[in-house]
C-alpha positions in Angstrom: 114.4 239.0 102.5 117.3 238.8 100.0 119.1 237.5 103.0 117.2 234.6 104.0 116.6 233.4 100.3 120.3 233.3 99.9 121.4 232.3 103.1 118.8 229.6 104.1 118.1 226.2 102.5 114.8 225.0 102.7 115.0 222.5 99.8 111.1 223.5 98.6 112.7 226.3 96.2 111.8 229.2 98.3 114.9 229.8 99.4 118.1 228.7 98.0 120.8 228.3 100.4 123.7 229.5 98.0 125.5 231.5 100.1 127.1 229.1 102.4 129.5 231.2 104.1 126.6 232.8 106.3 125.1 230.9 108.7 121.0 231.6 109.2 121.1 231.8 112.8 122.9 235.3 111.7 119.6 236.3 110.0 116.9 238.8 111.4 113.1 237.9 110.9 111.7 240.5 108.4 109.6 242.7 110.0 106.7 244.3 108.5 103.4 245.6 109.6 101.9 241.9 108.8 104.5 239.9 111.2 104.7 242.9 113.7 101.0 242.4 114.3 100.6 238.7 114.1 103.8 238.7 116.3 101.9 240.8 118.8 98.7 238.5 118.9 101.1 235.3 119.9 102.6 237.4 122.8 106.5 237.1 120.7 106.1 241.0 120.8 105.3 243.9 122.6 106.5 246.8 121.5 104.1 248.7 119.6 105.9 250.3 116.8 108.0 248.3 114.0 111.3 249.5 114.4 114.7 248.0 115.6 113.7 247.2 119.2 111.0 245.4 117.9 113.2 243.8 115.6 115.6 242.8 118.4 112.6 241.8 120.6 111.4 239.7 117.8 114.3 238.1 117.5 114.8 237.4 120.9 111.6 235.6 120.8 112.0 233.8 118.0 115.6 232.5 118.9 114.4 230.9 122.1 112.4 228.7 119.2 115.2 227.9 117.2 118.8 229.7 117.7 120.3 228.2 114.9 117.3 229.4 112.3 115.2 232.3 113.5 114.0 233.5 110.7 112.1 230.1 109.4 109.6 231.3 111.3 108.8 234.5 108.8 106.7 232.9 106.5 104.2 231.8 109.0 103.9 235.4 110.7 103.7 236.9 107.5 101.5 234.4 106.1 98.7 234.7 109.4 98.5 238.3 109.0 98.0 238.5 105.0 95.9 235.4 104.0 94.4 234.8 107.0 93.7 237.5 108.9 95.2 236.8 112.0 
């Protein structure tokens, strides 16, 4: 998470883009037992456990989206599984 708020610029505050020597296509989508399940119910995972093949199968997913920004996708998987019970 540290990561993506200082890598990423998303000019609503959230995250802040100071580090400008990383790029955010770099970044990995946090994954926690809120995106791992959301990601599951959108077909963007299938492993069942939240480890680092998930994480690289997650990621493969998510760069077919968007290569050069991944992880913009975080909030909304995050965001299904907490406040809306996805």
């Amino acid at each position: 998470m540290f990561l993506r708020w200082m890598v990423r610029n998303d000019n609503t505050g959230v995250d802040f883009g100071i580090w400008r020597s990383l790029c955010p296509a770099l970044l990995s989508c946090p994954l926690d037992v809120h995106s791992g399940n959301v990601a599951r119910k959108l077909g963007l995972l299938t492993r069942k456990q939240n480890d680092a093949k998930a994480l690289a199968e997650l990621d493969t997913s998510l760069r077919k989206m968007d290569k050069n920004d991944p992880v913009k996708y975080d909030f909304a998987l995050f965001g299904l599984g907490v406040f809306e019970n996805f």
